[in-house]
Backbone as numpy.savetxt, mean C-alpha at the origin, in Angstrom:
# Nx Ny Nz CAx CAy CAz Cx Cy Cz
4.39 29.01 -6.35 3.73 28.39 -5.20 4.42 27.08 -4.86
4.61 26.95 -3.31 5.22 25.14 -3.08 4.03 24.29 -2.87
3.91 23.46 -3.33 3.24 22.29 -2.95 3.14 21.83 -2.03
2.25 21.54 -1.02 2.69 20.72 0.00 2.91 19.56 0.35
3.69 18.96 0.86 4.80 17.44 0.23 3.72 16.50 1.88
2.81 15.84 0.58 1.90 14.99 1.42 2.71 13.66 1.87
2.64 13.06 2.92 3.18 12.21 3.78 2.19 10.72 3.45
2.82 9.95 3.66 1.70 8.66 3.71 2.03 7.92 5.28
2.14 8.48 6.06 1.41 8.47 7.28 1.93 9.19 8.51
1.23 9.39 9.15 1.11 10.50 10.91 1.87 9.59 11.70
2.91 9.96 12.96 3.31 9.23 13.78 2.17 9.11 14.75
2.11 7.84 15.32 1.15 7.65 16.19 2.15 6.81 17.76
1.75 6.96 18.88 2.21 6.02 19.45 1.73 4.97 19.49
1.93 3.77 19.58 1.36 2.08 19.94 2.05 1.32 20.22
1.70 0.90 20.86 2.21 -0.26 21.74 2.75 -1.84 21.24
4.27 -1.71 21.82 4.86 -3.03 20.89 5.13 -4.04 21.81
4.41 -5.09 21.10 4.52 -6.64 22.34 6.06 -6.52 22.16
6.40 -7.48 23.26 8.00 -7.98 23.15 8.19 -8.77 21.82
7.16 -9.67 21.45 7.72 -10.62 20.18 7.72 -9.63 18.62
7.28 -8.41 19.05 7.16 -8.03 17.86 8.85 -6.74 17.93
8.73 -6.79 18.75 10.26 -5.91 19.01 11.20 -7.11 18.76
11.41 -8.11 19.34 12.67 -9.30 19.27 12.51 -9.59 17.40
11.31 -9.07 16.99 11.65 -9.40 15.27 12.30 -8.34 14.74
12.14 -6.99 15.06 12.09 -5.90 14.47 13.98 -6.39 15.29
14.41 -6.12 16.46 16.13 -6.64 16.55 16.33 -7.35 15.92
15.77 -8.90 16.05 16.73 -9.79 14.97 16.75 -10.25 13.62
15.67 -9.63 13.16 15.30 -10.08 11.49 14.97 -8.89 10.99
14.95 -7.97 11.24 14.51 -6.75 10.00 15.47 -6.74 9.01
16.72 -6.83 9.44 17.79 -6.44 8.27 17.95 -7.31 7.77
16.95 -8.99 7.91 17.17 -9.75 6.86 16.14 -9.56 5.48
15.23 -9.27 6.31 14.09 -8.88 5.23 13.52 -7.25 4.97
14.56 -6.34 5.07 14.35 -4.60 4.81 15.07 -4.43 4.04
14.88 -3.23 3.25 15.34 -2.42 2.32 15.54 -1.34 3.32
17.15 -0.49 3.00 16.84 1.05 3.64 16.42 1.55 2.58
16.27 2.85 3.04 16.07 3.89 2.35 17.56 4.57 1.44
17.22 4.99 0.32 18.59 5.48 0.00 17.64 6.67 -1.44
18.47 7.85 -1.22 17.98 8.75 -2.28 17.84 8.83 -3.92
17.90 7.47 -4.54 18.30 7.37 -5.61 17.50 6.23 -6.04
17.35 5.44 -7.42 16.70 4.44 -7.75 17.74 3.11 -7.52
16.89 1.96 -7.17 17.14 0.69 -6.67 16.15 -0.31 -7.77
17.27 -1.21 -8.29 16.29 -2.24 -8.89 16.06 -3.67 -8.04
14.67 -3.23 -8.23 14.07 -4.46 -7.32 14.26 -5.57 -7.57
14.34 -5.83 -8.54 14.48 -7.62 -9.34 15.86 -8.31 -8.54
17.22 -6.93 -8.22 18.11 -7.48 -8.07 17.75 -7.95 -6.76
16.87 -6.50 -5.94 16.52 -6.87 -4.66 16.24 -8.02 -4.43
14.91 -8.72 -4.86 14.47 -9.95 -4.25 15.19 -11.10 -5.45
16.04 -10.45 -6.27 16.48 -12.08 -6.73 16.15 -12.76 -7.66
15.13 -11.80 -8.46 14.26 -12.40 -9.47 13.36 -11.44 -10.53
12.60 -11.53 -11.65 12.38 -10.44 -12.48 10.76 -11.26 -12.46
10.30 -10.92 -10.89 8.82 -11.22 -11.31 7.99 -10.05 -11.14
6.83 -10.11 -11.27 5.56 -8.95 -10.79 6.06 -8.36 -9.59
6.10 -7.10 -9.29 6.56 -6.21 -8.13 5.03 -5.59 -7.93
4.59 -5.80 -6.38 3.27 -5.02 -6.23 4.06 -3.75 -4.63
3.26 -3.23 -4.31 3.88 -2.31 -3.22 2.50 -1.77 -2.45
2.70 -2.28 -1.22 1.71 -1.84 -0.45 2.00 -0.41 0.47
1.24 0.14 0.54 1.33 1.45 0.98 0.77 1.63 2.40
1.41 1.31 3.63 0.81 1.44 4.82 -0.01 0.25 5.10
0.57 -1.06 5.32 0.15 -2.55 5.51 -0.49 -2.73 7.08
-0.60 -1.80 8.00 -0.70 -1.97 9.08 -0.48 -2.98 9.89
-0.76 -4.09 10.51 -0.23 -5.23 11.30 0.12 -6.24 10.12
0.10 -5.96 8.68 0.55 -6.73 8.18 0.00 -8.20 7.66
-1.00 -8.40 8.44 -2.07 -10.02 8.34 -2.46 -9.95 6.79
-2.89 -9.06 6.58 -3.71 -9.52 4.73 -2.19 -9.65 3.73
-1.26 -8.49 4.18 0.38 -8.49 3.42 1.03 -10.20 2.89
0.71 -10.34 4.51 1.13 -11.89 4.45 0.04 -13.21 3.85
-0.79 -12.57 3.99 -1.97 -13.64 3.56 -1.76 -13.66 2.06
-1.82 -12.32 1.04 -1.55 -11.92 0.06 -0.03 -13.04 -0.61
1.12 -12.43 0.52 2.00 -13.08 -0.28 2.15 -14.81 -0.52
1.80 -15.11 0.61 1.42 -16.39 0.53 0.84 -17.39 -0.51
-0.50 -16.58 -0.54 -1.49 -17.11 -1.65 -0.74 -16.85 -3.27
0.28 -15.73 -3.37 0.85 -15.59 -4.76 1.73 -15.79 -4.81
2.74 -16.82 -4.41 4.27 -16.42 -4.85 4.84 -16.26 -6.07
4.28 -15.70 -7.00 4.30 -15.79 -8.24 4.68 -13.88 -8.45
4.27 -13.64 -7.16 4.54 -11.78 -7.13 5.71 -11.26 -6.07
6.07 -10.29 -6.25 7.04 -10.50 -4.96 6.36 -8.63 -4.65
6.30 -8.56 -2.82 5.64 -7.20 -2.24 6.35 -6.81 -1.50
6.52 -5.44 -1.61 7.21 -4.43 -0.86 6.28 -3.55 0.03
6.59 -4.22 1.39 5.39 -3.48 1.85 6.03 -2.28 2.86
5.25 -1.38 3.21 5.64 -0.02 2.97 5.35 0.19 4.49
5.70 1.06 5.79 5.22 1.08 6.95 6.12 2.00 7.97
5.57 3.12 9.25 6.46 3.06 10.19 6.18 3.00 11.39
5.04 2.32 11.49 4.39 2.31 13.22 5.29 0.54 13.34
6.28 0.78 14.73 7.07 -0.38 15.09 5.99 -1.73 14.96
4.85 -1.04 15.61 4.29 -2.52 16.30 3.65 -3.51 15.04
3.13 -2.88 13.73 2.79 -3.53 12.45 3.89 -3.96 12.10
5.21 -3.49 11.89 6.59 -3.66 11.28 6.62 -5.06 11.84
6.74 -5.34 13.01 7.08 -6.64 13.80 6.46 -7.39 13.66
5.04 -7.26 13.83 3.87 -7.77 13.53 4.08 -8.92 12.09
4.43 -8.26 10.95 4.50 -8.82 9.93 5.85 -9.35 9.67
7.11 -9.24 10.33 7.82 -9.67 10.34 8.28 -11.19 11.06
7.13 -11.03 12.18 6.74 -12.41 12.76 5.80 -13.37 11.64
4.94 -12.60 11.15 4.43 -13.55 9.85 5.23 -14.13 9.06
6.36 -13.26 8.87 7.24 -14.26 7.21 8.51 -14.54 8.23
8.50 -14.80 9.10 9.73 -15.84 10.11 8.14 -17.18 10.07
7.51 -17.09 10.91 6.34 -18.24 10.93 6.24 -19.28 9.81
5.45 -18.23 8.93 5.75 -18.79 7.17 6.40 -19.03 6.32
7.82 -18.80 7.28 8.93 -18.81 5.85 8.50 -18.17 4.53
7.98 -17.14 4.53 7.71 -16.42 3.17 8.91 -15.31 2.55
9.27 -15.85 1.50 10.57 -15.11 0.61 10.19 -14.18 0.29
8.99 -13.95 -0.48 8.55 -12.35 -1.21 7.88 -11.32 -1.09
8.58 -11.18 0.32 8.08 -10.02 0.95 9.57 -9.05 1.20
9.33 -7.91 1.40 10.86 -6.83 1.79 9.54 -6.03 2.75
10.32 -5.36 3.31 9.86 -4.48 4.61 10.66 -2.91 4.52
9.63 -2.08 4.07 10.64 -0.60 4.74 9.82 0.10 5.23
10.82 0.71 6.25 10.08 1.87 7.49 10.49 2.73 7.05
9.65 3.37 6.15 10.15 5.00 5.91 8.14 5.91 4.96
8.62 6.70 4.76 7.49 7.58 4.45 7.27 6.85 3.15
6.34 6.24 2.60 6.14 5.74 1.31 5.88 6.59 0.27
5.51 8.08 0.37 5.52 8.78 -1.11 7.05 8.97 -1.04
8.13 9.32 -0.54 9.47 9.35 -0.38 9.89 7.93 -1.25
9.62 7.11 -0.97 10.08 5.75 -0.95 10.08 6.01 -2.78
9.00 5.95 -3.02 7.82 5.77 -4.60 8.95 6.69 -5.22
8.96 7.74 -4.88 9.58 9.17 -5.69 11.21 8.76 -5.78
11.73 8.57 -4.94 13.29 8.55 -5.28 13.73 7.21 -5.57
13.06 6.46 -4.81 13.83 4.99 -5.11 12.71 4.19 -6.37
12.01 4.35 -6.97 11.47 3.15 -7.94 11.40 3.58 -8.92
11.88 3.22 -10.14 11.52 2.56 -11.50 10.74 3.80 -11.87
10.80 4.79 -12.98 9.84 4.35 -13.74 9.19 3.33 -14.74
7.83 2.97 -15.24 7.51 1.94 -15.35 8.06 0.70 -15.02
7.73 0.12 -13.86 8.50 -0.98 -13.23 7.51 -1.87 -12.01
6.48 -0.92 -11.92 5.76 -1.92 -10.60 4.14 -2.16 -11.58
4.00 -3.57 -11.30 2.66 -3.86 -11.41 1.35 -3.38 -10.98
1.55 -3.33 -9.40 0.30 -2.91 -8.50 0.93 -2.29 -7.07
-0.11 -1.38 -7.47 0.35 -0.55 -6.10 -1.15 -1.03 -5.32
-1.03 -1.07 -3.77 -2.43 -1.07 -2.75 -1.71 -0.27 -1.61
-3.12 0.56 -1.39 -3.42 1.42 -0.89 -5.05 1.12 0.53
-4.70 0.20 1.45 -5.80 0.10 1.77 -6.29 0.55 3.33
-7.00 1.64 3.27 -7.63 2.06 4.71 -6.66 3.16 4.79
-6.44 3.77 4.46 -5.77 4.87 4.47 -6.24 6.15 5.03
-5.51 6.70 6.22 -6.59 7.78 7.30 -7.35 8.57 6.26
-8.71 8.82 6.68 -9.25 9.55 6.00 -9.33 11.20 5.98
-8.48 11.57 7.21 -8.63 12.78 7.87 -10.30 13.36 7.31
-11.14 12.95 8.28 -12.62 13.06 7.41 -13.01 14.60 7.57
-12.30 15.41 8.62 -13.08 16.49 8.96 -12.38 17.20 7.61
-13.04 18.18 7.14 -12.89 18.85 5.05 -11.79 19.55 5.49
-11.42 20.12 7.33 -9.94 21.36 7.05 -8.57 20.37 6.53
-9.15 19.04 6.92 -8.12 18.14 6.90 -7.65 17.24 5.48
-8.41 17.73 4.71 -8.44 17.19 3.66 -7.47 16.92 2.66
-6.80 17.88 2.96 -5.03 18.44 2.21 -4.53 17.19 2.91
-4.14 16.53 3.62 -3.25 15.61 4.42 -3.58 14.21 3.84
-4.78 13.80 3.44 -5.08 12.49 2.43 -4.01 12.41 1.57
-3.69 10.96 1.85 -2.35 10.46 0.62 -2.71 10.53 -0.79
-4.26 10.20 -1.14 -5.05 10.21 -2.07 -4.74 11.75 -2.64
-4.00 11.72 -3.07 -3.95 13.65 -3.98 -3.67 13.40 -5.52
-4.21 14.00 -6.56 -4.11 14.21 -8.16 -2.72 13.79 -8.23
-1.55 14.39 -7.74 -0.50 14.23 -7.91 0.25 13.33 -7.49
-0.31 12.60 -6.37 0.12 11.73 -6.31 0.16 10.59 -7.02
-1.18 10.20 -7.62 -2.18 9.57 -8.26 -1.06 9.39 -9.44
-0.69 10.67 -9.77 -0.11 10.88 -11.54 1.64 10.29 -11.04
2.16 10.20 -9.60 3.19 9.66 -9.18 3.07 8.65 -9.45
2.07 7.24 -8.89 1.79 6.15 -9.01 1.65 5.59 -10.76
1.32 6.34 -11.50 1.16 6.17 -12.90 2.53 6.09 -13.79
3.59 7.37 -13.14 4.50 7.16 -13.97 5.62 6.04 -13.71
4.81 5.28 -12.28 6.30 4.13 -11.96 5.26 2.61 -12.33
3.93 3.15 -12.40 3.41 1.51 -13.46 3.87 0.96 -14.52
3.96 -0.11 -14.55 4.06 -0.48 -16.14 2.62 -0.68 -16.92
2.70 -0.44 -18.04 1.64 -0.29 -19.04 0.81 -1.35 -18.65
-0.87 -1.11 -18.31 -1.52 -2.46 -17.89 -1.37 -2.37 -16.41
-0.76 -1.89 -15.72 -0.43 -2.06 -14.23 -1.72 -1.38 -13.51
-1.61 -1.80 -12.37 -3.02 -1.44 -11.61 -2.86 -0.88 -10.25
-3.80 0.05 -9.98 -4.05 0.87 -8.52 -5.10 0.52 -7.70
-5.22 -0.32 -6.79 -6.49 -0.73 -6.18 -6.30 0.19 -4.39
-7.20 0.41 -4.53 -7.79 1.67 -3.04 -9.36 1.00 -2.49
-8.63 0.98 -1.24 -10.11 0.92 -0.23 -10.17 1.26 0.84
-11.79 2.16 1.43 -11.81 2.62 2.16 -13.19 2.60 2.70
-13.34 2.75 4.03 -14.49 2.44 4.72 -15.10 3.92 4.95
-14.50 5.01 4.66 -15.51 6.00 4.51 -15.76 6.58 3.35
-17.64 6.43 3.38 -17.71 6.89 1.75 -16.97 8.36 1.16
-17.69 9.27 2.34 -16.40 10.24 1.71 -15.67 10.37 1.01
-14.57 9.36 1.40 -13.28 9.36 0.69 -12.91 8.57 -0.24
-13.93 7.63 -0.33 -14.44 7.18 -1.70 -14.79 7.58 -2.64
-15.81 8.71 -2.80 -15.75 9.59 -3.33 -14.84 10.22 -3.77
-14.18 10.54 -2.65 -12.80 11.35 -3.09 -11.70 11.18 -3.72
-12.03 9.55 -3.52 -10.71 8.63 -4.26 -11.11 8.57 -6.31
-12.68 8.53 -6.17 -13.05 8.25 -7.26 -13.33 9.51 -8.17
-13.60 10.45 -7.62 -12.75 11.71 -8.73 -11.37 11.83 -8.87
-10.56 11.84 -8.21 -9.49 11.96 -8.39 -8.95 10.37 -8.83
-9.13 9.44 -9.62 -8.86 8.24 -10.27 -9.27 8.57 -11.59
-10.40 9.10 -11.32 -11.54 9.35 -12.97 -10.93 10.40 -13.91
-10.02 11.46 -13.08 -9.48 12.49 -13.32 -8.41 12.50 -14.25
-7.90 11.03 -13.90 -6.15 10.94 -14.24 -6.49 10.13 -15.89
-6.23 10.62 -16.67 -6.11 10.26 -18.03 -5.59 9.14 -18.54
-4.57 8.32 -17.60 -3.72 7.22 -17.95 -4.57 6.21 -17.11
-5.19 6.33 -16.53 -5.79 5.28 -15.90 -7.56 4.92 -16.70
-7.58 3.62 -16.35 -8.95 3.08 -16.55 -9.61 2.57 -15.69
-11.01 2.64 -14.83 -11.51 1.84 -14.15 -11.96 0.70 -14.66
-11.81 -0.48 -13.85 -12.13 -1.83 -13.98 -13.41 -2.08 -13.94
-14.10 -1.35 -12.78 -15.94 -1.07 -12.02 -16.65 -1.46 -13.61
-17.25 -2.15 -13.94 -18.60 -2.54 -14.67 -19.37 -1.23 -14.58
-19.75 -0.63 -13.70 -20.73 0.10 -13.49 -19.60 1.64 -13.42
-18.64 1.44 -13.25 -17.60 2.78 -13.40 -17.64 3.64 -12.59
-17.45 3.22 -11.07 -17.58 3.40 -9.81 -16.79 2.27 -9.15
-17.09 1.72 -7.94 -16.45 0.63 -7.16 -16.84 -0.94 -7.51
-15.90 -1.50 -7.02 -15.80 -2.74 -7.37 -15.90 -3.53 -6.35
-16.72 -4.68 -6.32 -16.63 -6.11 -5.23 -15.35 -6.19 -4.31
-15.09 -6.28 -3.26 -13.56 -6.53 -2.89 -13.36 -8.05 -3.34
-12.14 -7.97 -4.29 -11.53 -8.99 -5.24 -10.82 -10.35 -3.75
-11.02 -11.10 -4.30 -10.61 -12.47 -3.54 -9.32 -12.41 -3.25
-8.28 -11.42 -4.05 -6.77 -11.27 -3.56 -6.48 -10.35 -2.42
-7.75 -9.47 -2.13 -7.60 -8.72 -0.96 -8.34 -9.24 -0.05
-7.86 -9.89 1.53 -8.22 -10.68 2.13 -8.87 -9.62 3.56
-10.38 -10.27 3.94 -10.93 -9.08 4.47 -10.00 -9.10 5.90
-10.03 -7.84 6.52 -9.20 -7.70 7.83 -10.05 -7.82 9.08
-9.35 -7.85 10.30 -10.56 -8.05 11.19 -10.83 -6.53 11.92
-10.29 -5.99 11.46 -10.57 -4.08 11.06 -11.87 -3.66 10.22
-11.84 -4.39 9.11 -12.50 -4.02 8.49 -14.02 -5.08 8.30
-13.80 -6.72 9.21 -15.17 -7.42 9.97 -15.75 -7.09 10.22
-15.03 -5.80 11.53 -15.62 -5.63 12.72 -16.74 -4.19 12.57
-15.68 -3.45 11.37 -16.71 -2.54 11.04 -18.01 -2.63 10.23
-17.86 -3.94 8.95 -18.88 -4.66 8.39 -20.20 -4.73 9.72
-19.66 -5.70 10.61 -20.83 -5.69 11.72 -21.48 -4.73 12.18
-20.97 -3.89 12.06 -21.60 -2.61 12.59 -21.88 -1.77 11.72
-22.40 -2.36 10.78 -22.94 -1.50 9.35 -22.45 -0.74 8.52
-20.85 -0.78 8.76 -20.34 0.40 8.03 -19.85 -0.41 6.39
-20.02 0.41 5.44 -19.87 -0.06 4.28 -18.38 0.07 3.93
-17.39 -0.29 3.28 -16.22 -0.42 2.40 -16.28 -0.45 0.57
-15.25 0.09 0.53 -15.41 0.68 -0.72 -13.88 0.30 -1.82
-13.87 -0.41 -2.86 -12.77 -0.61 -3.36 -12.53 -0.36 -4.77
-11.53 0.25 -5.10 -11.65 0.86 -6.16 -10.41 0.26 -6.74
-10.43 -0.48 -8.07 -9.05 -0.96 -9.06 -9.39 0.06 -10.57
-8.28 1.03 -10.89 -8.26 1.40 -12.15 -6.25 0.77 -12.33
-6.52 0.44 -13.73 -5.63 -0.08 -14.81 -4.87 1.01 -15.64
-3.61 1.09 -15.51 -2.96 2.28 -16.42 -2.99 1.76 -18.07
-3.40 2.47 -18.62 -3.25 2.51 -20.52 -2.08 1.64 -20.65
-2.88 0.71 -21.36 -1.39 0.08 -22.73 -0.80 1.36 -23.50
């Protein structure tokens, strides 16, 4: 049987201001990684042998940058291919002068699988990730067992997976398939979801849905020493 080779994200069209295109021309290739079929060590990448975290689908990028900001003590690879987020956040670390960030536009389970480390990244995030909520659609969630067991074998021992999502559903769905994986531990007190942690900075995506009653859901499990 083939597997079917899940994507971490749908092309969508959207709309790109001019300032976010004039970043994506004149600064991407200062701060991108391409893509290349083989493993890349990151340390050489950014220059240094600190904590590597990797965000998985950063969308406009605002919490990416808020994140790196508040830590420079980590350096993030954030993951993306809708133009108008790419720019978006690329106008953040021209603004901020922020060093420890890299940028790639390419499919992020691709990215994970050929180019990184095993045991080599600290933290992977995963946040808001389509839910495809209707059940035919369910196969298309980035959230899959196997993937899960992808993310595990490029942690380092102690390294962590934090996921959040605003439909319980897939909260659910996230949290069997976390509970499932043998190398991992949940953090949850109660062994379920967790508070959203002060390093994940709320979005105005995810305000706006607060206001309107919808709940969010965040989940950190820890891979085995």
């Amino acid at each position: 049987m083939i597997l079917r080779q899940v994507k971490s994200f749908v092309l969508r069209a959207g709309k790109i201001t001019p300032g976010q295109q004039r970043a994506i021309d004149n600064i991407l290739a200062l701060h991108s990684i391409g893509y290349v079929s083989h493993l890349v060590d990151l340390n050489i990448i950014f220059g240094r042998d600190n904590p590597k975290i990797i965000e998985i689908g950063f969308g406009m990028g605002k919490s990416t940058s808020q994140m790196a900001l508040a830590n420079p003590e980590y350096d993030y690879l954030g993951i993306e291919v809708h133009p108008p987020g790419i720019g978006s956040l690329l106008m953040e670390i021209e603004q901020y002068n922020i060093s420890n960030i890299k940028v790639m536009r390419h499919d992020g389970v691709k990215v994970i699988k050929d180019m990184i480390m095993d045991n080599s990244i600290y933290g992977f995030h995963i946040f808001f990730p389509d839910p495809w909520h209707k059940k035919r659609h369910n196969k298309r969630r980035i959230i899959q067992a196997h993937f899960i067991d992808l993310l595990c074998t490029k942690l380092k021992p102690g390294g962590y997976i934090h996921l959040a999502t605003d439909w319980e559903d897939y909260a659910i769905w996230m949290l069997d398939i976390l509970n499932s994986n043998k190398r991992l531990i949940n953090t949850s007190k109660t062994k379920d979801y967790v508070p959203r942690p002060s390093q994940r900075p709320e979005t105005k995506f995810e305000q706006r849905g607060i206001s309107l009653g919808h709940g969010v859901w965040d989940l950190i499990f820890k891979k085995n020493i």
